[in-house]
Each structure stands twice: as structure tokens, then as C-alpha cells.
N, CA, C and O atoms as a Tinker XYZ file with bonds, in Angstrom:
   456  protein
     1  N     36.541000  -13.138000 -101.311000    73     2
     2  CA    37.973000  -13.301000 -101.232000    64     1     3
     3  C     38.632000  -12.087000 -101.878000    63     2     4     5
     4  O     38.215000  -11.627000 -102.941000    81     3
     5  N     39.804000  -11.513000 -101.127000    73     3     6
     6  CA    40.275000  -10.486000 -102.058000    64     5     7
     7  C     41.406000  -10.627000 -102.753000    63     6     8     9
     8  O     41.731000   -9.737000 -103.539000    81     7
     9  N     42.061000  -11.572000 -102.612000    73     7    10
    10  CA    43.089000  -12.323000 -103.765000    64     9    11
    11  C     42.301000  -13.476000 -104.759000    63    10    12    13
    12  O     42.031000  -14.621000 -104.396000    81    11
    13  N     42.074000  -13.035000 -105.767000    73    11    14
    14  CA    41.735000  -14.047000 -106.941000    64    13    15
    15  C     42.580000  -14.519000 -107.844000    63    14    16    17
    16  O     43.080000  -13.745000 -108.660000    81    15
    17  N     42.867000  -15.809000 -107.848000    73    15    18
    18  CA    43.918000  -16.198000 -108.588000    64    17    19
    19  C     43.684000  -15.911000 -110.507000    63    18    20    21
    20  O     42.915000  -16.423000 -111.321000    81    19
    21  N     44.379000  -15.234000 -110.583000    73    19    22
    22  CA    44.838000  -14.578000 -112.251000    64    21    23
    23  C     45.538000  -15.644000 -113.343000    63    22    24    25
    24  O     46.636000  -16.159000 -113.135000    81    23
    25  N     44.991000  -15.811000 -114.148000    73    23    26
    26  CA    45.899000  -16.714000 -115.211000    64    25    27
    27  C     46.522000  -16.001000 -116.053000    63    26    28    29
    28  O     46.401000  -16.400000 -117.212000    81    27
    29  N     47.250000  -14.942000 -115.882000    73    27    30
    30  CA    48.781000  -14.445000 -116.802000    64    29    31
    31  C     49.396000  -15.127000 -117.815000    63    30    32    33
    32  O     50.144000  -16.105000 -117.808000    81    31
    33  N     48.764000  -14.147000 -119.065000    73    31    34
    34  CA    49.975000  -14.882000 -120.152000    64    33    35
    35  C     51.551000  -14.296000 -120.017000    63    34    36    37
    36  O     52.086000  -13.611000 -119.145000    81    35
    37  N     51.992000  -14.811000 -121.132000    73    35    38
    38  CA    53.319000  -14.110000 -121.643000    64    37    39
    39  C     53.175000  -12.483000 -121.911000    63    38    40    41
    40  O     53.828000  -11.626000 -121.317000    81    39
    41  N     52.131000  -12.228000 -122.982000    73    39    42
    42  CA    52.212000  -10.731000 -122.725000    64    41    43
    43  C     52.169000   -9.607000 -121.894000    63    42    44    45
    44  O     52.718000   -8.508000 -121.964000    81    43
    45  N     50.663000  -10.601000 -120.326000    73    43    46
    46  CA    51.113000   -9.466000 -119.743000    64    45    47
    47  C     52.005000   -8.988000 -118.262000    63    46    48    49
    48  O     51.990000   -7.997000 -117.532000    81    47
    49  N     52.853000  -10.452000 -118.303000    73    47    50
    50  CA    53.905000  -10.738000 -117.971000    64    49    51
    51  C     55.181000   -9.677000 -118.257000    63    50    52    53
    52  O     55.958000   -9.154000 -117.458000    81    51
    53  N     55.097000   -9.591000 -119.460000    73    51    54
    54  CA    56.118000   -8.647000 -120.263000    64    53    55
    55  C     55.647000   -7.165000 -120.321000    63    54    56    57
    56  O     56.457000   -6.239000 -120.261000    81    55
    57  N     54.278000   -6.974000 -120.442000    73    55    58
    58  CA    54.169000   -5.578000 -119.820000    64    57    59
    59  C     54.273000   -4.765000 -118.543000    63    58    60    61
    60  O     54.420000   -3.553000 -118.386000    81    59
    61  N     54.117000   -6.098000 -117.380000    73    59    62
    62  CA    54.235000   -5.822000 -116.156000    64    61    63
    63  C     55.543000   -5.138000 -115.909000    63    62    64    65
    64  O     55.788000   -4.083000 -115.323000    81    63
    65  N     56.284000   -5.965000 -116.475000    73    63    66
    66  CA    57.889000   -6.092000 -115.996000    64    65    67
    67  C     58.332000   -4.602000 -116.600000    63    66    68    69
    68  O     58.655000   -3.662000 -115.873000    81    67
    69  N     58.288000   -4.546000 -118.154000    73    67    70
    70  CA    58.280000   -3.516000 -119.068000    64    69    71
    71  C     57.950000   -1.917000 -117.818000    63    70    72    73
    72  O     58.718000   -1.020000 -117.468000    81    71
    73  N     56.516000   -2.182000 -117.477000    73    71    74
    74  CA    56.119000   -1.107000 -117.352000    64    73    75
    75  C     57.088000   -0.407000 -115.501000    63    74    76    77
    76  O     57.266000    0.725000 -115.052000    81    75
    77  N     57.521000   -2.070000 -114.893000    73    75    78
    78  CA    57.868000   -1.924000 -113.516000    64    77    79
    79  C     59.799000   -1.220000 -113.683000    63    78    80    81
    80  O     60.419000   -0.524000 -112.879000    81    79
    81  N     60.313000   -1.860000 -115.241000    73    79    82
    82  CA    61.479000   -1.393000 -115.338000    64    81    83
    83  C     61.551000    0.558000 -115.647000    63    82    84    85
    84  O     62.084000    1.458000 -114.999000    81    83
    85  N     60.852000    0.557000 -116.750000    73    83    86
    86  CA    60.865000    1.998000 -116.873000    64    85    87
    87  C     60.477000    2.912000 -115.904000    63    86    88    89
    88  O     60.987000    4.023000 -115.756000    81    87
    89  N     59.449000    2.379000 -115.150000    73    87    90
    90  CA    58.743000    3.251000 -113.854000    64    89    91
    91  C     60.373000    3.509000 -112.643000    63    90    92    93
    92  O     60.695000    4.529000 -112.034000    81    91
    93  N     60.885000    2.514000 -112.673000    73    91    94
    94  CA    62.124000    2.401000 -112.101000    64    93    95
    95  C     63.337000    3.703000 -112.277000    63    94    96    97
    96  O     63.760000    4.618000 -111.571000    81    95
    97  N     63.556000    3.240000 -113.470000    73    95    98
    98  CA    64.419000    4.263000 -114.424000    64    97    99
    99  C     63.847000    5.727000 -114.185000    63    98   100   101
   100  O     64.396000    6.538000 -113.439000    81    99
   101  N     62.872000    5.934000 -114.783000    73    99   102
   102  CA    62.017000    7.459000 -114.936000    64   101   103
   103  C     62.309000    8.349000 -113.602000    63   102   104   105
   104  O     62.650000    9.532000 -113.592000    81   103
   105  N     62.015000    7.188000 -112.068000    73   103   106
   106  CA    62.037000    7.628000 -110.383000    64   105   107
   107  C     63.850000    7.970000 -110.493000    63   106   108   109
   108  O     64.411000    9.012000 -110.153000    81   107
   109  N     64.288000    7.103000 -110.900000    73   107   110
   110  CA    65.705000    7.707000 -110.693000    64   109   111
   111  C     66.346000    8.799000 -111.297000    63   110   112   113
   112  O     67.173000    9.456000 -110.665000    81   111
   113  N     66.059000    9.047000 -112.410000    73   111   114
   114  CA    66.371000    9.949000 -113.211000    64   113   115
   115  C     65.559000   11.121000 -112.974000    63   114   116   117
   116  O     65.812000   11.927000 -113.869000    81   115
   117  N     64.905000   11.467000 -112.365000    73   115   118
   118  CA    64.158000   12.335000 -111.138000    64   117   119
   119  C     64.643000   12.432000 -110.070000    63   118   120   121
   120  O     64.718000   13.622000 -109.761000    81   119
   121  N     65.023000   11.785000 -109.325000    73   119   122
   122  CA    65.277000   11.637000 -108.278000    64   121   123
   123  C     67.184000   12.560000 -108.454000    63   122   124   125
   124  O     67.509000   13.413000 -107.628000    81   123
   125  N     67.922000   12.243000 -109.349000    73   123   126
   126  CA    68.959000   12.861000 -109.628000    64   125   127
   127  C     68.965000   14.509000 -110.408000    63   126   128   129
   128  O     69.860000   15.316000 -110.660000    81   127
   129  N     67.681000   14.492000 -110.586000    73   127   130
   130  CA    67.539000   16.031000 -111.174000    64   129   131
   131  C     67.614000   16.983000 -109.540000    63   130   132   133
   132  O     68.430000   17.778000 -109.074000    81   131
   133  N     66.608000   16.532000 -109.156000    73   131   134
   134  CA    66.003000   16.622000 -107.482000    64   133   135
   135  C     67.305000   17.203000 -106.681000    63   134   136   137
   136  O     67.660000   18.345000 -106.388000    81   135
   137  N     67.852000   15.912000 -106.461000    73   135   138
   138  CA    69.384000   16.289000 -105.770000    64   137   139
   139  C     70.058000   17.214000 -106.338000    63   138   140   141
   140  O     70.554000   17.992000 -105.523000    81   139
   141  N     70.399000   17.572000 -108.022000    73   139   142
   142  CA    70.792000   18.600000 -107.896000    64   141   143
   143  C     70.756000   19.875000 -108.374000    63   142   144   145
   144  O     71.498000   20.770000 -108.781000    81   143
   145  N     69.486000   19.590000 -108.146000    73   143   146
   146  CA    68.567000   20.980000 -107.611000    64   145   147
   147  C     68.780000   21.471000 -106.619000    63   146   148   149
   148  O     69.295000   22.589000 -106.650000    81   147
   149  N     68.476000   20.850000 -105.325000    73   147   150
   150  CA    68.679000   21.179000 -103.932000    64   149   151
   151  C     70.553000   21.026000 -103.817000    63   150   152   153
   152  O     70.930000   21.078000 -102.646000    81   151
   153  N     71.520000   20.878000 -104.696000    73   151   154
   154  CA    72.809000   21.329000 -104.521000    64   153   155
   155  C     72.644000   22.584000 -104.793000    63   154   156   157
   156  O     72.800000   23.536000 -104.028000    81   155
   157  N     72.267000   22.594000 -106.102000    73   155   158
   158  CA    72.593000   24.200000 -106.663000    64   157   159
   159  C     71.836000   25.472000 -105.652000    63   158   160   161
   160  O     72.290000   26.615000 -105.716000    81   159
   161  N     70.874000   25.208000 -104.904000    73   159   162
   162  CA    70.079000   26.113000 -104.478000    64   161   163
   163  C     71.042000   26.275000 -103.069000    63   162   164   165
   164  O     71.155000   27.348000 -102.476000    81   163
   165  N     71.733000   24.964000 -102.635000    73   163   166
   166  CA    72.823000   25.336000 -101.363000    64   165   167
   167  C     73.667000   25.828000 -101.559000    63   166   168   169
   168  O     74.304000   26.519000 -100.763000    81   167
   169  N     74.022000   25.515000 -103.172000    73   167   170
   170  CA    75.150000   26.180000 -103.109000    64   169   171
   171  C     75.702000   27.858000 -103.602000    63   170   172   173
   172  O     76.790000   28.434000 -103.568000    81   171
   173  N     74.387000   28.215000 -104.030000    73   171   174
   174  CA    73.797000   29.512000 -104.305000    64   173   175
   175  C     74.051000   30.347000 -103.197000    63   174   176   177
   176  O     74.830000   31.296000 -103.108000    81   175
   177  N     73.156000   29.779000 -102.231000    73   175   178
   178  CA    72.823000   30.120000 -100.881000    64   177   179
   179  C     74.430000   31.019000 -100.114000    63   178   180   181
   180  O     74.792000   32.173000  -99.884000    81   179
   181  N     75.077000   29.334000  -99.927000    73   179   182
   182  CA    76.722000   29.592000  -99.116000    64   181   183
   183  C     77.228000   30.737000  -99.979000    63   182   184   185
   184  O     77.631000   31.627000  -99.230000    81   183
   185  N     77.355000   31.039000 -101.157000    73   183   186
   186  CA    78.293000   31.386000 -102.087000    64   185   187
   187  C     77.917000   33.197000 -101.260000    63   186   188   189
   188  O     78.599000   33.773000 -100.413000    81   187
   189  N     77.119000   33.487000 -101.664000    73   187   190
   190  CA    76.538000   34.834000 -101.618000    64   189   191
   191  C     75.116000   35.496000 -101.163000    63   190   192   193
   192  O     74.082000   35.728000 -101.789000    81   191
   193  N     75.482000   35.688000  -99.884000    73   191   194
   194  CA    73.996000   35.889000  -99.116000    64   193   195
   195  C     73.940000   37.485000  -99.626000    63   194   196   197
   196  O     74.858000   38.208000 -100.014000    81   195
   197  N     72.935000   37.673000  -99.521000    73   195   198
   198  CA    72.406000   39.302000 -100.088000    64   197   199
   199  C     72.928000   40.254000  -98.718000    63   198   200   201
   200  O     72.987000   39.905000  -97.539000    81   199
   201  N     73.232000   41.407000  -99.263000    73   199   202
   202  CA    73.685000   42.508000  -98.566000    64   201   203
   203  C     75.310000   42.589000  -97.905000    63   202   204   205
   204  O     75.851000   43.541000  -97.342000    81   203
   205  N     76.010000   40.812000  -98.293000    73   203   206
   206  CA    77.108000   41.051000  -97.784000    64   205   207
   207  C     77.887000   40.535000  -98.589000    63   206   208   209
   208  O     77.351000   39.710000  -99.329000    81   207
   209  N     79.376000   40.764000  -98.794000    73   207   210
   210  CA    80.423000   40.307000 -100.375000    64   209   211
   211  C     80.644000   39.459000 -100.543000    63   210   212   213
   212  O     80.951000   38.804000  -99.547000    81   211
   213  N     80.679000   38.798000 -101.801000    73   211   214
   214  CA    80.995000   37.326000 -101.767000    64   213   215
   215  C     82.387000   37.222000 -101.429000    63   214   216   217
   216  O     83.253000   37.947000 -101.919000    81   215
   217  N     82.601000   36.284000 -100.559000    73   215   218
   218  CA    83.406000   35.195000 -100.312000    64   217   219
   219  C     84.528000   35.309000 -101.420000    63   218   220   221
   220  O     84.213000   35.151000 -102.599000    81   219
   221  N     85.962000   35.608000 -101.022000    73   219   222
   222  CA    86.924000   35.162000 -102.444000    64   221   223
   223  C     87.638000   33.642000 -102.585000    63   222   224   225
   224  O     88.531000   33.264000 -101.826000    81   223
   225  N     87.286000   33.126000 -103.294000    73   223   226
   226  CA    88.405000   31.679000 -102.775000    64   225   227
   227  C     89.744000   31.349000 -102.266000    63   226   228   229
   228  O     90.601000   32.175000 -102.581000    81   227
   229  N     90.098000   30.468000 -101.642000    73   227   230
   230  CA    91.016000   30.622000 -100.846000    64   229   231
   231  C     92.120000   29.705000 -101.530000    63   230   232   233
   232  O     91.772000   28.632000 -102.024000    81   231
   233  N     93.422000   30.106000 -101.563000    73   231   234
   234  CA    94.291000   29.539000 -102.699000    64   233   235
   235  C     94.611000   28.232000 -102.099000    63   234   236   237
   236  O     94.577000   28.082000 -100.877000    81   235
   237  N     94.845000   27.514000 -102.710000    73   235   238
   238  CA    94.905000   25.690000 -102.871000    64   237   239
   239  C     96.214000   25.408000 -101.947000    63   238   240   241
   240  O     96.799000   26.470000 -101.730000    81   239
   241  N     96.702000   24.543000 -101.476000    73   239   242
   242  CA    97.769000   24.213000 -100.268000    64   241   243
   243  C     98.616000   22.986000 -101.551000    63   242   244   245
   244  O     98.219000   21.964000 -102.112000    81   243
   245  N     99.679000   23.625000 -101.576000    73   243   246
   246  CA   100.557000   22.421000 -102.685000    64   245   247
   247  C    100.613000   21.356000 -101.740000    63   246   248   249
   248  O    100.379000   21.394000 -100.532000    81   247
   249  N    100.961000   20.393000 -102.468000    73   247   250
   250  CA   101.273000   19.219000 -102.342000    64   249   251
   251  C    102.596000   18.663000 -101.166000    63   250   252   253
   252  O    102.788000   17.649000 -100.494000    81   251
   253  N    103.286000   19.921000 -101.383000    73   251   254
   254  CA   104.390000   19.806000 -100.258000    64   253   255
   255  C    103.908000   20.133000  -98.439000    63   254   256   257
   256  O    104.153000   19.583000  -97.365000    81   255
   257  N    103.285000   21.074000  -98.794000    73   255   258
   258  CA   102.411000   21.347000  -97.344000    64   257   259
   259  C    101.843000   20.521000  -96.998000    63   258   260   261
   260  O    102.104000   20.180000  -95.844000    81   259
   261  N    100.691000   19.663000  -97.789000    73   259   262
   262  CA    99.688000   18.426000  -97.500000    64   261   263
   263  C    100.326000   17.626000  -97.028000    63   262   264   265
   264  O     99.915000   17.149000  -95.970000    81   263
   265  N    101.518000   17.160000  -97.562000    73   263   266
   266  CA   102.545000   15.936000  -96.978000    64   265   267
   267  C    103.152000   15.870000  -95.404000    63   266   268   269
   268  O    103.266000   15.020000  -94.522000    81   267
   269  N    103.575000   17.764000  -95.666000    73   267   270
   270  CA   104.218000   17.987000  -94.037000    64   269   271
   271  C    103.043000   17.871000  -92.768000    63   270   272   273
   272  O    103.239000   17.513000  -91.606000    81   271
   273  N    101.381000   18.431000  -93.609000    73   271   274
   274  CA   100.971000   18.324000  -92.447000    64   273   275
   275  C    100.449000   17.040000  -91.625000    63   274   276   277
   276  O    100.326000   16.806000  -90.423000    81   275
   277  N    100.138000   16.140000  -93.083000    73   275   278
   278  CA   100.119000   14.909000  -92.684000    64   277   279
   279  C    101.111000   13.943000  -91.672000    63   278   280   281
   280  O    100.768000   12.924000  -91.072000    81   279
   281  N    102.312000   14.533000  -91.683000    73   279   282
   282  CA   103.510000   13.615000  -91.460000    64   281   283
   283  C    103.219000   14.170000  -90.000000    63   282   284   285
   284  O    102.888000   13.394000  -89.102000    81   283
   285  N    103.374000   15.780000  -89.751000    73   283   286
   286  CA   103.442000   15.874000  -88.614000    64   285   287
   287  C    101.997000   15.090000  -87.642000    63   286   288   289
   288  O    102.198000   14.510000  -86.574000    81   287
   289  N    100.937000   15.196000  -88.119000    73   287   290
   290  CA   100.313000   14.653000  -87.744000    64   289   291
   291  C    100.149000   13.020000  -86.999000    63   290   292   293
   292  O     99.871000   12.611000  -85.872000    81   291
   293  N    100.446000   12.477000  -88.148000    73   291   294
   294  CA   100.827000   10.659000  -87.860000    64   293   295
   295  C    101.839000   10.888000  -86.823000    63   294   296   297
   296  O    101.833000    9.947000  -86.030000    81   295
   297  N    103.067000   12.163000  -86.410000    73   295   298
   298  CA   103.827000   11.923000  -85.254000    64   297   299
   299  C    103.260000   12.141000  -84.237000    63   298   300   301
   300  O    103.518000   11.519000  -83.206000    81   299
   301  N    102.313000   13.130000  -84.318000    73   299   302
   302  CA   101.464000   13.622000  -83.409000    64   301   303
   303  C    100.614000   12.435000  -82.294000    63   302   304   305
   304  O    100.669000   12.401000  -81.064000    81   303
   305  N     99.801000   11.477000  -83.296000    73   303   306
   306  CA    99.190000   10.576000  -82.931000    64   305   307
   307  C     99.579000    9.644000  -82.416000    63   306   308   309
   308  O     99.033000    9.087000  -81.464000    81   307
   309  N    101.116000    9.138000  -83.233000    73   307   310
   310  CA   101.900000    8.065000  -82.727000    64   309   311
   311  C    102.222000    8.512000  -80.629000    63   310   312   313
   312  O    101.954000    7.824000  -79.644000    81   311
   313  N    102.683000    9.506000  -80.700000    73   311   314
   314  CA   103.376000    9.776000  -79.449000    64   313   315
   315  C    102.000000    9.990000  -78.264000    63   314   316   317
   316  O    102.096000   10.047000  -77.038000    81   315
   317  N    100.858000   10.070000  -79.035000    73   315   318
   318  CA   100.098000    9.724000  -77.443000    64   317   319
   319  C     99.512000    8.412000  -77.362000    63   318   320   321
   320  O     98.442000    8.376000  -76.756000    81   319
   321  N     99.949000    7.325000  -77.824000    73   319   322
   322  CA    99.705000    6.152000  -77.470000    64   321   323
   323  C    101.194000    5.588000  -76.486000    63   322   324   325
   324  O    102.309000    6.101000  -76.579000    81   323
   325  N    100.878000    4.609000  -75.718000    73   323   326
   326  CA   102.132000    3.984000  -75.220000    64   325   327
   327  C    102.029000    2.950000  -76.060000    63   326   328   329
   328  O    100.990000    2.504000  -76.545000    81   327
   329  N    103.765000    2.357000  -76.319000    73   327   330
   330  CA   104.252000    1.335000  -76.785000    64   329   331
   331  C    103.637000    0.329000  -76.105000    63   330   332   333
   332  O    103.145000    0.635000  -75.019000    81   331
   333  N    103.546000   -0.778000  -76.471000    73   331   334
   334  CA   103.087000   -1.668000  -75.421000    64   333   335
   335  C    103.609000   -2.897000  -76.122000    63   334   336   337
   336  O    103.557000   -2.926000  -77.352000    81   335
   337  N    104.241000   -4.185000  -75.269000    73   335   338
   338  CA   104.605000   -5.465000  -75.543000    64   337   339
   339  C    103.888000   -6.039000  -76.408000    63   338   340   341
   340  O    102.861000   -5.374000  -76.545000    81   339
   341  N    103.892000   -7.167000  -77.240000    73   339   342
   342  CA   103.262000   -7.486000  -78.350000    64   341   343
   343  C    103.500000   -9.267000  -77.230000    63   342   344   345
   344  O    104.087000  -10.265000  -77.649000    81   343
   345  N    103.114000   -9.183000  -76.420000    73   343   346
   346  CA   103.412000  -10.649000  -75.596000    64   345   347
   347  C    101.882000  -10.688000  -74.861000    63   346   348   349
   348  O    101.366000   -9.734000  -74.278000    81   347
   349  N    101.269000  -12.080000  -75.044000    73   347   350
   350  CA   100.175000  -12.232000  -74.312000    64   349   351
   351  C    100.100000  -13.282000  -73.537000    63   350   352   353
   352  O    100.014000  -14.410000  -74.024000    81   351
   353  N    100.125000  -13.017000  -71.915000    73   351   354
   354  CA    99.880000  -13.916000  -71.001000    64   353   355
   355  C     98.949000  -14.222000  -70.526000    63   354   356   357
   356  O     98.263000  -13.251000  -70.205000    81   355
   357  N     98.326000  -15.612000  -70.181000    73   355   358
   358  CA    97.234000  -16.014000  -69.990000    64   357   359
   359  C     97.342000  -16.898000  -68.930000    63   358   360   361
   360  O     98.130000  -17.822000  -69.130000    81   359
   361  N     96.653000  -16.877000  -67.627000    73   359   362
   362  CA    96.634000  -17.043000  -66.335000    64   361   363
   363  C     95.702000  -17.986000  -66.066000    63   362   364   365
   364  O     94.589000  -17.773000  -66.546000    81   363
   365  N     95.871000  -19.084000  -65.356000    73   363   366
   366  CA    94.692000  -19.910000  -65.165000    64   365   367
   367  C     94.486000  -19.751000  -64.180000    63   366   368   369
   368  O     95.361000  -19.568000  -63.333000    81   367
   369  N     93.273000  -19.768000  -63.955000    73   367   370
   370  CA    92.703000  -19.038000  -62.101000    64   369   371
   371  C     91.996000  -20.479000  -61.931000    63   370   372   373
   372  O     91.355000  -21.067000  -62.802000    81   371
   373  N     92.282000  -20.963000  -60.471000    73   371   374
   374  CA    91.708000  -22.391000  -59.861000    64   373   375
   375  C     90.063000  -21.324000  -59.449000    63   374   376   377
   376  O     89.959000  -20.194000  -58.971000    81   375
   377  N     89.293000  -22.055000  -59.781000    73   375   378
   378  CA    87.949000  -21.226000  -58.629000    64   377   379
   379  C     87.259000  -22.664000  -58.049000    63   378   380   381
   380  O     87.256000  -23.856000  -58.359000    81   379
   381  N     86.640000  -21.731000  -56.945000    73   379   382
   382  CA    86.078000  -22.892000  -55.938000    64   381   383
   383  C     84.927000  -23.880000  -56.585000    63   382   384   385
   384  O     84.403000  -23.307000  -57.539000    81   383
   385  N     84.486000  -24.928000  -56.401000    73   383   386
   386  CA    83.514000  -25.761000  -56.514000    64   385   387
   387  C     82.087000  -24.836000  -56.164000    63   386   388   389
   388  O     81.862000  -24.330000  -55.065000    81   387
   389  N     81.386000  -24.765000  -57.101000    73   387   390
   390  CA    79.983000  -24.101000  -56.977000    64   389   391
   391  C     79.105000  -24.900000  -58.237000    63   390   392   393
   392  O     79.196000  -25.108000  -59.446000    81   391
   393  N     77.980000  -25.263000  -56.810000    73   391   394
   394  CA    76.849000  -26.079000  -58.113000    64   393   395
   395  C     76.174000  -25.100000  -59.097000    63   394   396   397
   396  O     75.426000  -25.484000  -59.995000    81   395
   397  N     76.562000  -23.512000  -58.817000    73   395   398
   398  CA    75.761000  -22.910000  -60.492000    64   397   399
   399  C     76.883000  -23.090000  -61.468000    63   398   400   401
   400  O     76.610000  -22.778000  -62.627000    81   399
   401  N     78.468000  -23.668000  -61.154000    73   399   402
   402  CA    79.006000  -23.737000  -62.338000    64   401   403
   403  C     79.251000  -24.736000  -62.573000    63   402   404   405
   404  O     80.116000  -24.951000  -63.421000    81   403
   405  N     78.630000  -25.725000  -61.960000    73   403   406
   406  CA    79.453000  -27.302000  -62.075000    64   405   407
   407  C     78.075000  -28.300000  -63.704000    63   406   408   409
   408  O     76.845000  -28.362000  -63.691000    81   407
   409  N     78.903000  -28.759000  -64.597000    73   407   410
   410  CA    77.988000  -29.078000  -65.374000    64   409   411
   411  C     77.571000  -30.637000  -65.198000    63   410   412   413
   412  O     76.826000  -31.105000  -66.059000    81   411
   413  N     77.955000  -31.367000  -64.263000    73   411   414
   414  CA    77.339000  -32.596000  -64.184000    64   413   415
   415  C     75.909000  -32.275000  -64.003000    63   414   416   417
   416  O     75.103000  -33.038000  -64.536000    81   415
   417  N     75.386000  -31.065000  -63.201000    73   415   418
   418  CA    74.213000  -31.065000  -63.056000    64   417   419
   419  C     73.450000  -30.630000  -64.272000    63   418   420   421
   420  O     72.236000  -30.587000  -64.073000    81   419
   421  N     73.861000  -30.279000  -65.539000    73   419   422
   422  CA    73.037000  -30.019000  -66.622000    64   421   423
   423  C     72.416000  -31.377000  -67.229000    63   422   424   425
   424  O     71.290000  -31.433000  -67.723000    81   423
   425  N     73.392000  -32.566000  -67.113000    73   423   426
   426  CA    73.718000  -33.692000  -67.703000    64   425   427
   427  C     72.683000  -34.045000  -67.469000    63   426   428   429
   428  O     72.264000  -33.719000  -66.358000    81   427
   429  N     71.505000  -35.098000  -68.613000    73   427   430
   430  CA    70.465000  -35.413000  -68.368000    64   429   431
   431  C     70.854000  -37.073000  -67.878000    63   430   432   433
   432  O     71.867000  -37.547000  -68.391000    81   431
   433  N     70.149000  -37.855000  -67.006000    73   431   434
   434  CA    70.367000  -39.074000  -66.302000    64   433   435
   435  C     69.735000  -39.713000  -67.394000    63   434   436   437
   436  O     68.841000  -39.291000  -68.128000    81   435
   437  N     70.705000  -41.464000  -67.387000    73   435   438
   438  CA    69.654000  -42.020000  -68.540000    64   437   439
   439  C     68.728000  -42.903000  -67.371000    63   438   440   441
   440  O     68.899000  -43.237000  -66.199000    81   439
   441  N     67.850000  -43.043000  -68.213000    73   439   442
   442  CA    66.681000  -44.139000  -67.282000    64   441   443
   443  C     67.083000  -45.527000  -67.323000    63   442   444   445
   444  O     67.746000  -46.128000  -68.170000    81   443
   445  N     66.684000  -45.824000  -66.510000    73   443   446
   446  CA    66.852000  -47.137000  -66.180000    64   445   447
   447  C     66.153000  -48.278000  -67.001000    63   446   448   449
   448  O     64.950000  -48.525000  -67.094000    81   447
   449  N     67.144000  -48.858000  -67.525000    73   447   450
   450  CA    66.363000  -50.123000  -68.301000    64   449   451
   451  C     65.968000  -51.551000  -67.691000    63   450   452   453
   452  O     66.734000  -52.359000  -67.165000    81   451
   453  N     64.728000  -51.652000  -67.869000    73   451   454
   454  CA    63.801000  -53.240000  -67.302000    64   453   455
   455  C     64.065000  -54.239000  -68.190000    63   454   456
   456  O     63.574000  -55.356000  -68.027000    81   455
């Protein structure tokens, strides 16, 4: 058999757990070095490729611009939709008698009692 049932105390219950929490912790706190590692090395990269000038930054857009371009925008969007009625009509269509839609025939028959 390759599962043998184990009789586990309290202690090593508490080391299991112990050892499954920190193993936990340790992967993450790795795992966040990791990431930004591989930021810094992208962002190395973008900043300044060899043989050509770095990049100067590009000055910040106040707060008044952000607003206008937003605004114009939302008009932008608004005007290629059509208005449309906020009214919903609902039509009852008669359709013909057809035994794939008729449900008496699902209906189970009761049997006959003796």
C-alpha cells in the first residue's frame, strides 16, 4: 500500500504547519525581489540603449488640460451613439400549432388503476 495511515501528534502537527507557513512567506518574499529585478533591468533597458541619447522627460500636462481633454472626449463619444427611446415594446406573435412545440406531448400519462 502506498498510503499508510500515520498517527500525528500535536507536535508534529505544529511543525508541519510552522514549516508550510514560513516556506510560504520565504516564496513570496522572493518572488517580490524577482519582480523587481526584472523591473529594474526593463527599466534600465527603455531608459538608455547604448550608442544612442537618453531620452529627456517629457513635461507633465496640468490639470487644466487633463480636464479639457477628457471633456472633449466624453463629447466626442456621446455624439456617435444615437439617442434612442427609453420605451420597450413587446409583441405577441400567434404561431401555428406544431407537435415539436406543443407540451402535452412531454406530459407523462398516468396508468391506469385496477
Amino acid at each position: 500500500m502506498i498510503f499508510q495511515a500515520v498517527t500525528w501528534g500535536w507536535s508534529e502537527i505544529l511543525w508541519v504547519s510552522l514549516i508550510g507557513f514560513a516556506l510560504v512567506f520565504v516564496l513570496l518574499v522572493a518572488l517580490i525581489f524577482i519582480m523587481k529585478g526584472f523591473g529594474a533591468c526593463f527599466r534600465s533597458r527603455t531608459t538608455s540603449l547604448p550608442g544612442q541619447p537618453a531620452i529627456a522627460p517629457q513635461p507633465m500636462i496640468s490639470q487644466e488640460e487633463i480636464a479639457a481633454i477628457a471633456t472633449a472626449m466624453k463629447i466626442y463619444r456621446s455624439a456617435l451613439h444615437d439617442r434612442e427611446s427609453e420605451v420597450l415594446t413587446i409583441l405577441s406573435i400567434k404561431r401555428a400549432y406544431s407537435p415539436w412545440n406543443s407540451k402535452i406531448h412531454g406530459l407523462t400519462q398516468l396508468p391506469d388503476r385496477k
